[in-house]
N, C-alpha and C positions, 0 to 999 in steps of 0.2 A: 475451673468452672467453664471459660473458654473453649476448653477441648473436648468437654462431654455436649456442650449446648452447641457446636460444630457438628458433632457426631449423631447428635441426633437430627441435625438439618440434613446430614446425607442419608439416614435411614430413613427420615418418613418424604424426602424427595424436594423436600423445599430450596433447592439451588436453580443456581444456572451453569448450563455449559457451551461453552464457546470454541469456537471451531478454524481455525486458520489456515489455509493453506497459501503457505507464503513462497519468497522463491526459491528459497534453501533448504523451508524447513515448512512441516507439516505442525501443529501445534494444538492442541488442546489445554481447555483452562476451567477449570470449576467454579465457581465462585458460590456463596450464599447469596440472597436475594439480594441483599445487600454493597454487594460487589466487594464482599473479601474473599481475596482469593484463598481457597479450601486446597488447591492441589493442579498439579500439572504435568502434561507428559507433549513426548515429541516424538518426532521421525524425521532424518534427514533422506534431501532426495535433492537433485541437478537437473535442471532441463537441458534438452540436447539437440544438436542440430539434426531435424528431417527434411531431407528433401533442399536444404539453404536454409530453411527457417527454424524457427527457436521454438520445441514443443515442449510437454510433459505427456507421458502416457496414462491413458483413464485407466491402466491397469495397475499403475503406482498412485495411482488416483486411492483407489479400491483398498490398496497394499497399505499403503502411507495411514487413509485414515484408521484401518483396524488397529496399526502399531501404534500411533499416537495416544488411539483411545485405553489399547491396554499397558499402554506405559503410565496413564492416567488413572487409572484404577487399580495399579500396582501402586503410588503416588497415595491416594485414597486411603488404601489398607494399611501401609507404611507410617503414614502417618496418622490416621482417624481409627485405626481398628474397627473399621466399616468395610463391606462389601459392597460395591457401589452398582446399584441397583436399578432406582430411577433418579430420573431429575425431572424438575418444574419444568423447564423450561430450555430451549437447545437452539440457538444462533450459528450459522454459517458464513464466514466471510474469507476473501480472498483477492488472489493479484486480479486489482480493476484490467476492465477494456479486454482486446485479444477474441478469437474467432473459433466458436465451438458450435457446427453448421451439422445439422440431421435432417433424413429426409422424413416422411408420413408416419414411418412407423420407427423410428425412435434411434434409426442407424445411423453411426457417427458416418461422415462423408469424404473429411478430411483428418488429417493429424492436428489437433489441437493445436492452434496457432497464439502466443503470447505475444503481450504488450511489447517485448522488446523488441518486435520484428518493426523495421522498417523500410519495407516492400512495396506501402501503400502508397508509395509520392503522388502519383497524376489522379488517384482518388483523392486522395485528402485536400489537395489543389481546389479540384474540382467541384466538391462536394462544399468545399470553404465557402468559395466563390457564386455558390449557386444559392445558398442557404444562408450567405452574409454573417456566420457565426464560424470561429475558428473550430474544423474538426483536424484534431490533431491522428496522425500516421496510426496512432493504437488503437484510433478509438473502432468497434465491431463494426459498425457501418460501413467505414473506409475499408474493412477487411473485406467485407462483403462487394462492395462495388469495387473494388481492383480486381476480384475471381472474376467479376461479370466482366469489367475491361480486357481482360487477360483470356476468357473464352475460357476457363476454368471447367471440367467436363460436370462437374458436379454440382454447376448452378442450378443445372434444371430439375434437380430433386430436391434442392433445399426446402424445408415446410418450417422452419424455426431455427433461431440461433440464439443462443445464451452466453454467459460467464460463466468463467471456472465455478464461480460462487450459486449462479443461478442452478447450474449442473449438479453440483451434490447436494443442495438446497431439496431439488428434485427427488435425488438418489432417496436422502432421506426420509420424507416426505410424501412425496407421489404428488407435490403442488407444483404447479409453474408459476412463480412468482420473482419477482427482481427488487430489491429495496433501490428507493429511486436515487440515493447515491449510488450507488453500485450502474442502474440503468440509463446516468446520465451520462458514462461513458461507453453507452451504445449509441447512443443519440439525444439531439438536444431538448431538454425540459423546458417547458412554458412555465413562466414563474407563476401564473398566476393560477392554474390547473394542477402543477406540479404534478404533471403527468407529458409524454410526448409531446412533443410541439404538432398539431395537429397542419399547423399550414407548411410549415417545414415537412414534415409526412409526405404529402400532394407532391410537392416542389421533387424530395426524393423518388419518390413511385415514378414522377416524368424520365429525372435524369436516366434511374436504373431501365425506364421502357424503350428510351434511345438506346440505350446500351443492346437489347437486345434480351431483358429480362423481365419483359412487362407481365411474366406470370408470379411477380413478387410484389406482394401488397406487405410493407414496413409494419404497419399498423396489426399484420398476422404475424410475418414471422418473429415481430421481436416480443419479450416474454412482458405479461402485466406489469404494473409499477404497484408497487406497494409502500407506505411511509412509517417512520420508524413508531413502534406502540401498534399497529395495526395484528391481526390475528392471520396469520400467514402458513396454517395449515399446524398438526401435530407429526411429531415425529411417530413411524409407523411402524408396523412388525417387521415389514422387512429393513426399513431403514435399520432399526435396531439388531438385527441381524447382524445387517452387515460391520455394526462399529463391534457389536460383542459377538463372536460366532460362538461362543459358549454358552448362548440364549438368557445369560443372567437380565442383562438390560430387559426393561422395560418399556414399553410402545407406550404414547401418550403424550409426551412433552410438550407442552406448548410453543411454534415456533416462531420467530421473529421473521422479519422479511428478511432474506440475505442481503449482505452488504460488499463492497467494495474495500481494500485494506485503507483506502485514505479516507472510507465514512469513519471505519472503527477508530483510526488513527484521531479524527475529529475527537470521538467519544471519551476514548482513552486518554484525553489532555483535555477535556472540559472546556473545546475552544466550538463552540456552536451557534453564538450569538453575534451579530453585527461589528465590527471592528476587534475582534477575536481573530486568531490566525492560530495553527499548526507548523509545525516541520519533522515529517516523519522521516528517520535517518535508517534505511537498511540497503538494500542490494542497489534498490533506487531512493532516490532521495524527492521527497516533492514538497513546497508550501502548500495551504490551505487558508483564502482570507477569507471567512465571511461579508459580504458587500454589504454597504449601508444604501445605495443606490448601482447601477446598472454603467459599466465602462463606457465609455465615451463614443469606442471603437474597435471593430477587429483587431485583435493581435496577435499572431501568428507563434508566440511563446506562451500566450496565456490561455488557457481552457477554460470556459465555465462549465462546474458542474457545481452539486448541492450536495447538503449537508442530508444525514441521512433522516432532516425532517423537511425537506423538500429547500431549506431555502439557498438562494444564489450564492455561489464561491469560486472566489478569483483561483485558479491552480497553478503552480508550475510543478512541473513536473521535467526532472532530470533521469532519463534511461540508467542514468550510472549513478551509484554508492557509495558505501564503504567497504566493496567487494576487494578492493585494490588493498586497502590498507587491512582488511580479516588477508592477505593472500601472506602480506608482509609481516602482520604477525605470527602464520603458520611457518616459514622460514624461521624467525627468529626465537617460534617456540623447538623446533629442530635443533637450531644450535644449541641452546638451554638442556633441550636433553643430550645431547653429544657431548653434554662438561657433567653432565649424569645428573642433573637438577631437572625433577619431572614437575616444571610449572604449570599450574593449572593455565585458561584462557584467559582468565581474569587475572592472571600474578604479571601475563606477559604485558598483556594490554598496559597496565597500568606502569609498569616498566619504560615502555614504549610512548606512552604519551607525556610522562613525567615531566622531561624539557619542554616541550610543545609551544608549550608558551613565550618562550625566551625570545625575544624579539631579535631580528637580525641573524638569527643560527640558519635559517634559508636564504639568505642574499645570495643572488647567483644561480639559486638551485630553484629549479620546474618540477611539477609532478604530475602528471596526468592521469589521472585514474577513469578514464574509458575505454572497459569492455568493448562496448556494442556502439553503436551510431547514438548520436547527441544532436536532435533538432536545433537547438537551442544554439549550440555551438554550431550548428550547420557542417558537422561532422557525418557521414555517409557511415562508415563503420568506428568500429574501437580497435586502438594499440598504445593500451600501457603503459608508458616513456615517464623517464626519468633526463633531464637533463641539466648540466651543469656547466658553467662556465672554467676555466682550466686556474681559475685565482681562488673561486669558493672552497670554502672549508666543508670538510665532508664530515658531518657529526648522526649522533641517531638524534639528537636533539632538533639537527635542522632538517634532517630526513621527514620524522613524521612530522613537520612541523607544515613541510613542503605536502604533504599529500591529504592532510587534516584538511589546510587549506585550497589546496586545489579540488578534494572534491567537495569543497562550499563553492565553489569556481562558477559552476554552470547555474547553479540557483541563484548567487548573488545577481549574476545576469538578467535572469527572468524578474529578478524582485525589483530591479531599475524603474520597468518596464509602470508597474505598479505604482510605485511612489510619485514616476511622471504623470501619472493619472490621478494624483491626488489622494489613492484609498490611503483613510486612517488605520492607523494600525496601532492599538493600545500596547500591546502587547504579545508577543512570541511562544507558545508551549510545544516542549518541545517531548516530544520521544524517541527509542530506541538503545540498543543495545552500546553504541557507541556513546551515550552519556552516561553509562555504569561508570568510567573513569571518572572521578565527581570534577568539574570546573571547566576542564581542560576542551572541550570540543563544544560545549556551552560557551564557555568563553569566546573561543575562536568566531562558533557561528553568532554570538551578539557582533559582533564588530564586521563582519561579512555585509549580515544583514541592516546593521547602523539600529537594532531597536531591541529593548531590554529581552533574554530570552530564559523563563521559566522553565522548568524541572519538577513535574513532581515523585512522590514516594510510587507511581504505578510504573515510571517512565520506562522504563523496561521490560513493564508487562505487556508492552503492544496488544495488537488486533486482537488475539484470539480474546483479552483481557476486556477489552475494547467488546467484541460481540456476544460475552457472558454479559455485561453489564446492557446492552441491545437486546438480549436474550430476556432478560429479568426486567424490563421496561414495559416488553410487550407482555409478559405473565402477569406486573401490576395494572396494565389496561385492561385485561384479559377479566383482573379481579373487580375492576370497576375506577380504579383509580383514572384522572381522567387529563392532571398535568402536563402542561406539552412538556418536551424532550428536555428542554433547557431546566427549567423550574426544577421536576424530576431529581437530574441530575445531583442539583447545587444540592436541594434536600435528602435526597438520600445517598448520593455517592461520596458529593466532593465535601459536605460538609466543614470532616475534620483532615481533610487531606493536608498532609505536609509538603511545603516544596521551598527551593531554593531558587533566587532570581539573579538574574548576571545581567547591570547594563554595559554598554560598550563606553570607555571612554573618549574623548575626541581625538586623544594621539592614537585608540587602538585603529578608531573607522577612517583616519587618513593613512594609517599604514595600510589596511586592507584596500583601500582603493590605489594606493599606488602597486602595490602586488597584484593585482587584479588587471593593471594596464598592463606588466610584464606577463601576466600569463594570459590576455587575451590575444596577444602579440605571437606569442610563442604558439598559437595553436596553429599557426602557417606549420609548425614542426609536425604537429600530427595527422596532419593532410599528407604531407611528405611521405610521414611512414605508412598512411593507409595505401597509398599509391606503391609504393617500393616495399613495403613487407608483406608477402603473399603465403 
């Protein structure tokens, strides 16, 4: 009964589809209006250093989303004996912040510049200091006035700059629109407008005229804000084009305002309401608290941006992941096949994290999992490192145990930050792919963070899952429905949601704190090696 009453919510179009482009992986996701997910397809893809910095190309832009969408409609058929044809409704979201500069008529200028670059120092200083709200190294703005400080040849034709998300939002579309989580890390939101800060604006426009770029007015080039349930243009013949080039798709779909991967991340764990928090765990790892009142003061780890129904949220944000430990278990899914045992990614993982928990199997042993530069850590770049003292016992047990926990390392840090300020925080939800091992990295990060951390049945559906259900939000306002985001939610999404909770006990959170002084100690090691390994 389930499967034909599925089957025909894809034929007469009654879904949502949600759109990710993440930073490994391009992702698309079906859902019914409902938020069950129907079906799902993907495309892997790397960004790559141009020029020193960290791009993707809009040509894999292009490539990625037609794969994902017909690996999704492959998905569709496979499982639905449907053609998939239309949908209701169609959400874009992807990696927040990062610098995608065009000039009048629509020509890229630069090579897509991502959040992991950090290039921006004497902008983001400066802009900090001038605007009395912490802009952090990724955020567009920063990217934008380090080209003006830098004499960058291509300032003087900038006419607008967006996000990866605002970009194919576009593509799709033919709107220029930003969902204001996503637009809060272009620049800072006024809580009370939930729209730009308009006196922050001014203050900008001055700084950048010193600069030598006073033919940039912030208020032009940066893209409208739009909030979550608002009507944010349809998807259009050529967007559709481009996802089906076998012209089946259909033009129409009603679309949401694009979003940022830590609005959907929000959405996707049902954490959007005042003393509510996130932790989305992939390539980067960030919290997400919802504020009950306004921090006390600048801080240089914490970012506010907003939820994608405009309200204030404390962030941290960590450059680095679980890139380190997907790197450890592609090694040791190699050895697995080398004894002729073709383990799937989920036989190795679970393999792999199985000890994790065993207290005391890392004494002795460090693990650093930074890629890229880590504000946070006041790390300038990434290297990798593994260290150990010549007494520690070398196991796989205290191996992943060492690197589960070190990459909660740099978060635990920003979350200090937080708790000194007083925000409550009821509760933790958590997503991504590394809580598919059930207990084991949940666990860990309740004791990181000192506060119980929830799991639900979508936890590994991430963003794209996340802006199907943003996608089918704004198709119910669309209908008349009239619920803000949160209400919404509870009644139509999380209802009957299932989830598992993990609090920390008090011997786990003074083990994690004493581990956390060895490994903050030990980052003197990784300065070393960014200095001496070339």
């Amino acid at each position: 009964m389930e499967h034909a009453k599925n089957a025909e919510a894809i034929g007469l179009g009654q879904t949502a589809l949600g759109i990710e482009l993440g930073s490994t992986r391009i992702k698309a996701c079906l859902t019914t209006l409902g938020g069950e997910t129907l079906a799902s397809g993907g495309f892997e893809w790397e960004n790559t250093l141009v020029g020193g910095l960290w791009s993707y190309s809009l040509d894999d832009v292009r490539t990625g989303l037609r794969a994902a969408f017909a690996d999704l409609a492959s998905d569709v058929e496979h499982r639905h004996g449907e053609k998939l044809e239309q949908v209701g409704a169609i959400g874009v979201s992807a990696m927040m912040h990062g610098y995608l500069a065009f000039d009048a008529s629509g020509e890229l200028l630069v090579p897509f510049r991502t959040w992991r670059n950090v290039n921006t120092t004497r902008a983001a200083a400066d802009l900090s200091e001038a605007l009395d709200v912490n802009i952090p190294l990724r955020w567009s703005v920063a990217h934008l006035y380090q080209a003006v400080l830098d004499g960058e040849d291509h300032v003087a034709r900038v006419a607008r700059i967006t996000t990866l998300a605002g970009y194919v939002h576009e593509l799709l579309t033919g709107t220029r629109v930003l969902g204001v989580g996503d637009a809060s890390g272009m620049f800072p939101i006024d809580a009370a407008t939930r729209d730009y800060d308009e006196s922050r604006l001014r203050i900008a426009d001055g700084r950048l005229a010193d600069a030598g770029a006073g033919h940039l007015r912030l208020g032009e080039v940066l893209p409208p804000v739009g909030r979550a349930g608002e009507h944010a243009g349809r998807l259009s013949a050529e967007g559709a084009a481009l996802l089906d080039p076998s012209g089946s798709l259909r033009a129409g779909a009603i679309a949401g305002p694009p979003e940022g991967d830590a609005g959907t991340g929000m959405v996707a764990t049902n954490a959007v309401t005042p003393r509510t928090g996130n932790v989305s765990a992939g390539t980067s790892f960030f919290s997400m608290i919802v504020l009950e009142r306004p921090l006390s003061k600048r801080h240089e780890e914490i970012d506010i941006v907003t939820t994608p129904a405009g309200d204030d949220v404390a962030m941290v944000h960590c450059n680095n992941g679980a890139s380190e430990i997907g790197e450890w278990a592609g090694v040791f899914g190699e050895f697995a096949a080398a004894l002729g045992d073709d383990a799937s990614a989920d036989k190795v993982f679970t393999a792999l994290l199985s000890g994790a928990l065993e207290r005391g199997t890392d004494d002795g042993l460090l693990a650093y999992n930074h890629l890229a530069g880590e504000p946070i850590a006041d790390l300038t770049d990434g290297r990798p490192l593994i260290v150990r003292t010549p007494s520690s016992k070398m196991s796989l047990a205290g191996l992943m145990r060492a690197q589960v926990r070190g990459s909660f390392a740099t978060l635990s840090l920003g979350m200090r930050t937080l708790a000194d300020e007083g925000v409550a925080i009821d509760g933790i939800r958590a997503h991504g792919g590394i809580f598919r091992t059930a207990g084991v990295a949940q666990r860990l990060l309740a004791a990181a963070l000192g506060a119980p951390v929830t799991v639900g049945t979508t936890a590994s559906e991430g963003g794209a899952w996340g802006m199907a259900v943003l996608a089918a939000y704004a198709h119910a306002c669309d209908a008349g429905e009239r619920a803000e985001l949160a209400a919404w939610l509870d009644a139509n999404i999380f209802e009957t949601e299932e989830t598992t909770s993990v609090a920390p006990d008090e011997d786990d959170i003074v083990d994690h704190a004493e581990f956390l002084e060895r490994w903050s100690a030990g980052l003197e090691i990784q300065r070393t090696a960014i200095r001496m390994m070339r």
